[in-house]
LODRENLO-879121 format. One record per residue (C-alpha): residue in three letters; x, y, z. Coordinates in steps of 0.25 Angstrom, whole numbers, plus 5000, padded with zeros to 4 digits. Example, Ala and Ser with C-alpha at 12.3 -4.5 7.8 and 13.67 -1.06 7.14 Angstrom:
ALA504949825031/SER505549965029/
***
This chain:
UNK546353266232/UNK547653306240/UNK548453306227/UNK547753426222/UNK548353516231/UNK549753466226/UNK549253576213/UNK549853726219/UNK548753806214/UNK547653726222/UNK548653736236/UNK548553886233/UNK547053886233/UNK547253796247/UNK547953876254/UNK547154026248/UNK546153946255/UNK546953916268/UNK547454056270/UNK546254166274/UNK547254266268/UNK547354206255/UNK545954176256/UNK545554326259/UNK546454366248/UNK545854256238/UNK544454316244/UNK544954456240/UNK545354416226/UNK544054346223/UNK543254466228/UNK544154546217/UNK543954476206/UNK542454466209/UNK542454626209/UNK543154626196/UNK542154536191/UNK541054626193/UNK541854726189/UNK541954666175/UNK540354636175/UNK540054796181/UNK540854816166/UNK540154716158/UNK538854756162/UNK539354906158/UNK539754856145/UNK538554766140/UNK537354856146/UNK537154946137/UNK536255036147/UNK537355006158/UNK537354886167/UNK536154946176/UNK535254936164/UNK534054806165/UNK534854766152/UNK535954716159/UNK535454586164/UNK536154496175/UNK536754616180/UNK536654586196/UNK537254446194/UNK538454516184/UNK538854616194/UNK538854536207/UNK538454396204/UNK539654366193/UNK540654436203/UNK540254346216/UNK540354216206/UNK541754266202/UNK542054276219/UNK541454146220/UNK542154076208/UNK543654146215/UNK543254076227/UNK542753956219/UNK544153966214/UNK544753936227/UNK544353806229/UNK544553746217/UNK545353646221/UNK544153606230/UNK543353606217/UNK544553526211/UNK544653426223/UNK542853406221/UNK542753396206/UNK543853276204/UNK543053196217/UNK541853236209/UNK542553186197/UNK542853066204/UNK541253046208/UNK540753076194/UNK541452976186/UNK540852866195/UNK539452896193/UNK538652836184/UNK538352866169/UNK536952916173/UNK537253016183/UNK538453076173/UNK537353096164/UNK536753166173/UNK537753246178/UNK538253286162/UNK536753326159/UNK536653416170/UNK537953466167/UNK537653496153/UNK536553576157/UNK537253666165/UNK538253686154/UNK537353726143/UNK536453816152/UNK537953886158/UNK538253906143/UNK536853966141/UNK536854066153/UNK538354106148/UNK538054136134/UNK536654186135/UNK536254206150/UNK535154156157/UNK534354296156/UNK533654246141/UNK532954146149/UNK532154256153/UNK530954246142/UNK530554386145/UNK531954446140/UNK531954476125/UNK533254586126/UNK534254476123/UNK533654416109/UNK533854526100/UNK535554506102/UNK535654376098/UNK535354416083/UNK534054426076/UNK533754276075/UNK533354266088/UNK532654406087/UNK531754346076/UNK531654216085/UNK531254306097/UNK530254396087/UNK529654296081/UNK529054226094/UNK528854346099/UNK527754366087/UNK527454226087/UNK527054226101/UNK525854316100/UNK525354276085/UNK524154186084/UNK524154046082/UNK524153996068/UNK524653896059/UNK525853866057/UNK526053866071/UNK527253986070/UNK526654076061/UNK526454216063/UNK525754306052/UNK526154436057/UNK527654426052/UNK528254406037/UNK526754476033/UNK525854426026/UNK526354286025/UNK526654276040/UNK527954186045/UNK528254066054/UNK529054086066/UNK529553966063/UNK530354036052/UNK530954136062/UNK531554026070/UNK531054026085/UNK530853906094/UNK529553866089/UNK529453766100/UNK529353886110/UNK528753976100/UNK527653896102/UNK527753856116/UNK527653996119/UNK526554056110/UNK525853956118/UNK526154026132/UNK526254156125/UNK525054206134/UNK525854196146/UNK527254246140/UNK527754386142/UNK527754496131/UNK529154476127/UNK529554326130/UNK530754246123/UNK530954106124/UNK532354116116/UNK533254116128/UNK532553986134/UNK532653916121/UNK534253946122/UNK534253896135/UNK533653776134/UNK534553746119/UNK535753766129/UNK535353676141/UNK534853566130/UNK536153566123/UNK536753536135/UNK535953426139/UNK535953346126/UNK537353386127/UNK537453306138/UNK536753196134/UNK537353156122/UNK538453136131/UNK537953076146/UNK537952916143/UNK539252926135/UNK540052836145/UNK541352916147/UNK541753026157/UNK540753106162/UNK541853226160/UNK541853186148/UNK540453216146/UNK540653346153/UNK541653406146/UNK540753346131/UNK539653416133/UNK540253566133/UNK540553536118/UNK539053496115/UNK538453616124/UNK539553746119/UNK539053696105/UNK539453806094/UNK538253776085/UNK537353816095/UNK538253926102/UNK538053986088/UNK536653986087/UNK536154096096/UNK535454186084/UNK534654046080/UNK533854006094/UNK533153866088/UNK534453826081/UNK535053836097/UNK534253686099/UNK535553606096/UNK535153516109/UNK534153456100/UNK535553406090/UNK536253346102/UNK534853276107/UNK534853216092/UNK536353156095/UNK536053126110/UNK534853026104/UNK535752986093/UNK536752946104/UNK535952896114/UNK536252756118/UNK535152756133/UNK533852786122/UNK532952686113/UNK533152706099/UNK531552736100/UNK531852866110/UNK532952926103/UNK532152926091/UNK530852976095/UNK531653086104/UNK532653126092/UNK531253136086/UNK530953226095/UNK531953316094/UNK531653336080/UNK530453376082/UNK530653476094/UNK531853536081/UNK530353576073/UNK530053676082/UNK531353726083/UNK532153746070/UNK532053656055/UNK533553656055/UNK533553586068/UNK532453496063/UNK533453456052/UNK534553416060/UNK533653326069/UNK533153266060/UNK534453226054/UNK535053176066/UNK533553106068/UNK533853036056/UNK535252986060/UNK534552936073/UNK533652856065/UNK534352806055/UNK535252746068/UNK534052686074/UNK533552636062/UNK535052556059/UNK534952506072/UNK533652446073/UNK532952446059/UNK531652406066/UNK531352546072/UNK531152566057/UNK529752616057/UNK529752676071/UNK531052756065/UNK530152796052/UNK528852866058/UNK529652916067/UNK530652986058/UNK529353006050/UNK528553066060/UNK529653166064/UNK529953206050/UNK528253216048/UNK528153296060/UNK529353376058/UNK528653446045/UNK527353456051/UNK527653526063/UNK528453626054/UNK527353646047/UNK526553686061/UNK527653776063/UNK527653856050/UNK528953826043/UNK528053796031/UNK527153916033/UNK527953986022/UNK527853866012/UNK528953846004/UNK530153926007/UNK531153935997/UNK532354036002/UNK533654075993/UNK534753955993/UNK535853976004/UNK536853886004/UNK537753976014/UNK537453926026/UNK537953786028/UNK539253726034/UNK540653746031/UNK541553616032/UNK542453696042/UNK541153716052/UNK541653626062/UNK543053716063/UNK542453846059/UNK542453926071/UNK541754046062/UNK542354146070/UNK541354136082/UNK542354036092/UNK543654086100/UNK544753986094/UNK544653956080/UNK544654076069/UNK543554026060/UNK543753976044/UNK543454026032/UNK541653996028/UNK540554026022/UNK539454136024/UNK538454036029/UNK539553936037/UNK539053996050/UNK537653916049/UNK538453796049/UNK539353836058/UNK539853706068/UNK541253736076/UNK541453636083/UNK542453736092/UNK543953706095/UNK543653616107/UNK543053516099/UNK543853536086/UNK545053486098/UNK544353376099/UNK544253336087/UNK545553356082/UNK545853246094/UNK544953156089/UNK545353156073/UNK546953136077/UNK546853046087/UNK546652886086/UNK545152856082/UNK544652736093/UNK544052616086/UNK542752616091/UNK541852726083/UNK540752826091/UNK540652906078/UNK540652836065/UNK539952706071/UNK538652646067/UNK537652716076/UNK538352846073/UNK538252826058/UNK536952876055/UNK537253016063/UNK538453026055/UNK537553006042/UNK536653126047/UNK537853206051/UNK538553206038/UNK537153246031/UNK537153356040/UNK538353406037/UNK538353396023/UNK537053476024/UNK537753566034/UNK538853606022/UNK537753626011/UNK538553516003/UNK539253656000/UNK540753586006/UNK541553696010/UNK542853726018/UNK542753866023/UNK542553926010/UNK543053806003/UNK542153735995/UNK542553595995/UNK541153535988/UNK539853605984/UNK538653505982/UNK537653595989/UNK536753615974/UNK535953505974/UNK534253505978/UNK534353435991/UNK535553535998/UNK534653665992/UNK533353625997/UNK533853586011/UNK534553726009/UNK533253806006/UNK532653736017/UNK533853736029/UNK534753846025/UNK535653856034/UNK535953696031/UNK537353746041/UNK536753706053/UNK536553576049/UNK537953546054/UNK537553566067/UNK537153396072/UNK538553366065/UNK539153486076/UNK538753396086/UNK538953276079/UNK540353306079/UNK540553356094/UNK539853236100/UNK540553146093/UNK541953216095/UNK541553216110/UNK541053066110/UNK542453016102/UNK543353106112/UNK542653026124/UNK542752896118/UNK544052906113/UNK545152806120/UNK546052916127/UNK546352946143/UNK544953006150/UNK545953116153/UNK546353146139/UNK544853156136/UNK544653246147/UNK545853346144/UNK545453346128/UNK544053396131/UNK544353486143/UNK545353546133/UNK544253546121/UNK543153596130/UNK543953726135/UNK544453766121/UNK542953736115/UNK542353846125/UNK543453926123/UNK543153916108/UNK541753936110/UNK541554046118/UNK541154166109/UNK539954076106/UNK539554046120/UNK540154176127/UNK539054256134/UNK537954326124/UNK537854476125/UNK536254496129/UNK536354646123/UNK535154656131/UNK535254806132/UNK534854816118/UNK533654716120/UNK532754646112/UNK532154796108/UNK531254876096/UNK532154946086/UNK531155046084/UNK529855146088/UNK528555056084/UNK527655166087/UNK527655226073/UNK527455116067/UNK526255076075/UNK525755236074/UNK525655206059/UNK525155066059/UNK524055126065/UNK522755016069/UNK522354956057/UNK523754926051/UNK524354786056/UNK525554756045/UNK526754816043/UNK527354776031/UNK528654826026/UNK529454826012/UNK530454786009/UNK530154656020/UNK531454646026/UNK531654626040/UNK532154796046/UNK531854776061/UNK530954666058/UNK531154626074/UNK530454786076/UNK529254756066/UNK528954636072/UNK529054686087/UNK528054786080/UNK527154686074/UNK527154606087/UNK526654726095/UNK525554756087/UNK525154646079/UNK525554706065/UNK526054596055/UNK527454636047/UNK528254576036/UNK529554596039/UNK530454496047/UNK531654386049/UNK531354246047/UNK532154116042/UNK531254086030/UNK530154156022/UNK529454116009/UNK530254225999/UNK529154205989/UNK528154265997/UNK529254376006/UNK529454435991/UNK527954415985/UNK527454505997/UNK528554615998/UNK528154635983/UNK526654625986/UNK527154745997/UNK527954825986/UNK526554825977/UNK525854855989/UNK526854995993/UNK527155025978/UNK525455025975/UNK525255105988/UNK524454995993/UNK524554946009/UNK523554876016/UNK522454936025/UNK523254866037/UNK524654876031/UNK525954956033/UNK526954956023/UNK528354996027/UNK529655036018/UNK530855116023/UNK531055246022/UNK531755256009/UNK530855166002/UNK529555246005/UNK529455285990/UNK528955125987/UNK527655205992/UNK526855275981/UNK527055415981/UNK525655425972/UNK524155435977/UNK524155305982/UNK525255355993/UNK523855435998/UNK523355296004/UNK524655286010/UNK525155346025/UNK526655336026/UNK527555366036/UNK529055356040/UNK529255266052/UNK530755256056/UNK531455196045/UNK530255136037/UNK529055206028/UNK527655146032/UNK526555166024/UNK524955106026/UNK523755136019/UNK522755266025/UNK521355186022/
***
């Protein structure tokens, strides 16, 4: 280990450590730099508070201002006795590569863990752990906000059937929360405790949390039992963890559960499980994807199907096991939709949008969200289908195509076959069948029943590109660890790849701003509104129904158990939306309203009201930017 020293910069750290004035000095300069440091946080705190960094807003203030500086004097000092470090990690090396398959599995998953929980705390901080903390949500764009709001009404409605729904929102017809995308699983979960819940819990930060530490552990496993370099493996999973489908999916917290897309290929892969486990466990899966998102549910049960379809080929006398089972999941799939309530609103039929699907140039298409690439020309929709693979990875590819292709197959071989079948469905539903290029339309087939049904139903049919996403990285990783070249070679290639990816990357991992400041706050006064409710009124109905500042309304509702009609949701029955805005119209224009009704317009729309005697049933009043009228009797 002598022959490290032979290197002049690590002779220089010997001998700052072997002189007590060099070592005072270095001592000095590390004290300086741990000043400036706090320094730079004193200004950031400045800069990001909005009431100054003495405010309760400013969270994890004490550890920015005096524990970040000390970690920067510990890391200088860190710093000199690096060689040290060096000397320990390559007899560490050494240890490592003699241990058994096991104990590298072992030492990968915990790795991985530790990764995809680091990337976590960097990007979002551990302080949305806290299920009390609300502040945070309102920033990341108002799908979470409906997220958070519709549990939050959920949590206190009674129970009913379907199991999510709640009449006091999209009145009269009331509305599933299963159409305002929350995590039914702990929707439900938590209705259940909700006697013992605080007034204003949220479970969106843990439900972030555990996505990220489950990505990196199926991360992990998909690649323990390959029998290769464990660095190998170490330097993989980064690629699978700093994924730009999910980087990108703050707004939309179910879609976060890509773990359950590497657990699919994981089971596919697999070589330690039965045939019978992978089957019932993919099975599994598909289910937990119910109670969580049907787009998810769509792309497990595809790759559900690849998985069978192998099994089946391979031993044709699980044939009937195979059939109930695939049955069965499909059977129980429907049903407990039905629990839920994604059919409360009967048949749904919404406008045709075939915008938001994939663009050939996905894979390369950096949209203008990543550090290195200037993105390419797309369509309006293109960012549903979005799937960068980042310049990292693109490097490796590029290696692969122009290099010499080995004679034995990992991709295009037998078992691999029936995945491949499922992928290129995928993708062909990914694109739409509408083929384009940027905005080059190579070839249009999307007009035909099948593609516009599937639309109607799934329509943002983009994301659907997300299993051949990881297709693609897995494999490419897999084919780069197999390939006949010097372990060295292998090593440098993905040191190289990795450092450009999480260069690449980074605006989509760098730290989110919290804007916890601002909070998770009411935009207005509610005490006029509840003055003129009075006692005996409990709807507040508005016209035109578009959503204002539905997240107020329905903060007001809430509170005092009144039922509303405005709001945001994924899907409602247009049918009955315009059948009872016009029944509301007759209603105002007649001068009729309910005994326990409030009717609302704005302001310059307060002449719908009739002006005649039937105005005399009628007390009216201007209440901020809205006109409320309710019936004297």
């Amino acid at each position: 280990m002598s022959a490290i020293y032979d290197v002049k910069f690590f002779s220089v750290l010997a001998k700052i450590r072997s002189k007590k004035a060099l070592l005072l000095l270095y001592l000095l300069a590390s004290i300086i730099i741990g000043y400036a440091i706090y320094v730079n946080q004193v200004s950031w705190l400045d800069f990001n508070c909005n009431h100054g960094r003495y405010s309760n807003s400013c969270i994890y203030k004490i550890q920015r201002l005096y524990l970040v500086p000390v970690l920067g004097i510990i890391g200088c000092i860190f710093f000199l006795f690096i060689d040290k470090v060096l000397i320990f990690l390559i007899m560490l090396n050494k240890k490592l590569e003699n241990l058994s398959l096991k104990v590298h599995a072992k030492i990968l998953i915990i790795y991985s863990l530790v990764l995809s929980i680091f990337l976590f705390g960097f990007r979002f901080s551990f302080y949305i752990l806290d299920p009390r903390r609300i502040e945070w949500i309102s920033h990341f764009g108002r799908d979470l906000s409906l997220n958070f709001l519709s549990w939050h009404i959920f949590r206190d409605s009674p129970w009913s059937f379907p199991l999510g729904y709640i009449e006091s929102i999209n009145y009269p017809d009331g509305i599933s929360i299963a159409y305002s995308d929350p995590t039914m699983l702990f929707c439900v979960l938590f209705k259940l405790l909700n006697p013992l819940l605080p007034s204003y819990f949220q479970y969106l930060g843990i439900w972030y949390f555990l996505n990220y530490a489950l990505q990196g552990l199926f991360a992990a496993l998909i690649f323990k039992n390959i029998k290769c370099s464990l660095k190998l493996k170490l330097l993989a999973v980064p690629f699978l963890i700093f994924s730009t489908v999910l980087l990108d999916r703050v707004s939309h917290l179910t879609l976060n559960a890509h773990w359950l897309i590497l657990a699919s290929f994981y089971l596919y892969l697999s070589s330690e499980m039965s045939n019978k486990k992978k089957i019932i466990w993919h099975s599994i899966i598909v289910y937990i994807t119910v109670w969580l998102h049907p787009y998810l549910t769509f792309m497990l049960f595809s790759l559900f199907s690849a998985l069978i379809l192998k099994i089946y080929f391979t031993d044709k006398k699980q044939f009937k096991f195979l059939s109930f089972l695939f049955t069965f999941t499909f059977i129980s799939v429907f049903i407990s939709w039905y629990i839920i309530g994604y059919f409360h609103l009967g048949h749904i039929v919404d406008d045709l949008n075939l915008s938001y699907r994939s663009n050939l140039n996905t894979f390369i298409n950096s949209m203008g969200k990543y550090a290195l690439l200037n993105p390419l020309p797309s369509t309006g929709g293109d960012y549903e289908g979005s799937a960068y693979l980042g310049l990292g990875l693109l490097m490796i590819l590029v290696v692969l195509l122009f290099e010499k292709w080995p004679k034995q197959k990992y991709i295009f071989n037998k078992e691999n076959k029936y995945l491949l079948w499922i992928i290129v469905i995928l993708t062909l539903l990914a694109t739409g069948l509408n083929f384009k290029f940027g905005n080059i339309t190579i070839l249009n087939i999307s007009k035909t029943f099948l593609i516009d049904y599937i639309f109607i139903v799934y329509r943002s049919m983009g994301r659907f590109i997300w299993p051949v996403y990881y297709f693609i990285i897995i494999f490419s990783l897999l084919s780069l660890i197999f390939r006949e070249r010097s372990i060295y070679k292998k090593y440098i290639l993905f040191i190289i790849a990795l450092i450009i990816q999480l260069i690449d990357l980074y605006p989509l991992y760098k730290p989110v701003a919290l804007n916890l400041a601002n909070g998770f706050s009411v935009k207005r006064d509610f005490s006029p509104w509840v003055k003129f409710m009075g006692a005996d009124k409990n709807k507040l109905i508005f016209y035109p129904n578009q959503e204002y500042f539905y997240e107020d309304f329905w903060l007001l509702s809430k509170e005092y158990k009144y039922s509303t009609n405005i709001g945001y949701f994924a899907r409602i029955d247009l049918h009955k939306f315009k059948e009872n805005e016009k029944n509301v119209y007759k209603n105002i224009v007649g001068g009729y309203i309910p005994r326990d009704t409030v009717y609302v317009v704005l302001k310059n729309e307060m002449k719908l009201f009739p002006t005649d005697q039937k105005n005399k049933n009628l007390e009216c009043e201007i209440i901020q930017e809205f006109y409320a009228c309710k019936n004297k009797n």
